[in-house]
C-alpha positions as CSV (number, residue, x, y, z in Angstrom):
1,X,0.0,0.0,0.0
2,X,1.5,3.2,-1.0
3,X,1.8,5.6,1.6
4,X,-0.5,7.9,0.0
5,X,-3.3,6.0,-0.2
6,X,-2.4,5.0,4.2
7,X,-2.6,8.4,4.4
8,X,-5.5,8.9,3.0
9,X,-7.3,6.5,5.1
10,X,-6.1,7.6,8.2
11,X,-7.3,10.7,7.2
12,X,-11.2,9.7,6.4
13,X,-10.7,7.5,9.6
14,X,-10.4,10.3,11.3
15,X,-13.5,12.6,10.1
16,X,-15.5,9.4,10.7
17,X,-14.4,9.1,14.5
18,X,-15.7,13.4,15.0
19,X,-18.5,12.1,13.2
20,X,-19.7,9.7,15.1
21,X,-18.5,11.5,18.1
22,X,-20.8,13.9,17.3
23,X,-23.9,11.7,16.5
24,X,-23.2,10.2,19.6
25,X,-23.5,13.7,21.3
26,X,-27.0,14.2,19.3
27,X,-28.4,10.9,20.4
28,X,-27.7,11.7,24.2
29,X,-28.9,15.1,23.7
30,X,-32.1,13.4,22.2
31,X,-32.6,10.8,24.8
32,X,-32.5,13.4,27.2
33,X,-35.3,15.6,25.3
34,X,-37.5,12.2,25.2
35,X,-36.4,11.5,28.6
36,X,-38.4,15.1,29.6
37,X,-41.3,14.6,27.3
38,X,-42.3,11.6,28.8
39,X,-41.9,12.6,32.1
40,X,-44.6,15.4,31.1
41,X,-46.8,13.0,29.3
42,X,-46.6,11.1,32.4
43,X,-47.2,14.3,34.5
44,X,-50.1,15.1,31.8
45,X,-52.1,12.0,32.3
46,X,-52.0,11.6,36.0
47,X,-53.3,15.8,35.7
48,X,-56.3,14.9,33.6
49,X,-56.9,11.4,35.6
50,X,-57.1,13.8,38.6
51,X,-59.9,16.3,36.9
52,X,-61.7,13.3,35.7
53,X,-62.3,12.1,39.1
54,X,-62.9,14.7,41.0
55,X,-65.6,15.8,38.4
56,X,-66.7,12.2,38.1
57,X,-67.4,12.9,42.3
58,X,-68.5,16.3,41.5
59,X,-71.3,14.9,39.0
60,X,-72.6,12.4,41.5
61,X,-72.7,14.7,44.7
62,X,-74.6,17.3,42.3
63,X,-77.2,15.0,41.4
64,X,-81.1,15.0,42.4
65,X,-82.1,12.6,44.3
66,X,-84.6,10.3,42.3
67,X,-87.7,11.3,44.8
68,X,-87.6,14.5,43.8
């Protein structure tokens, strides 16, 4: 192999290891983001669980009795 051509390789060896440096960087950055969003989601549900009931318990204290 001339050395040209080793050259040349360890040169495109080398933009491929900051490359996938940097998509690893992306990735984490993106897990984190996800990471969040479900934590909110998670947040979100138990929120609107929460409403639900207590208007669920709302409806039913509200109501008429039948005799009426």
């Amino acid at each position: 192999m001339s050395e040209d051509r080793l050259i040349e390789i360890e040169i495109k060896l080398s933009h491929q290891e900051v490359t996938v440096e940097e998509l690893n960087q992306v990735v984490c950055q993106q897990q984190k983001k996800i990471d969040h969003l479900e934590a909110i989601c998670e947040a979100l549900i138990r929120h609107v669980k929460e409403l639900s009931d207590g208007a669920a318990e709302q409806r039913t204290t509200n109501e008429t009795p039948p005799h009426y």
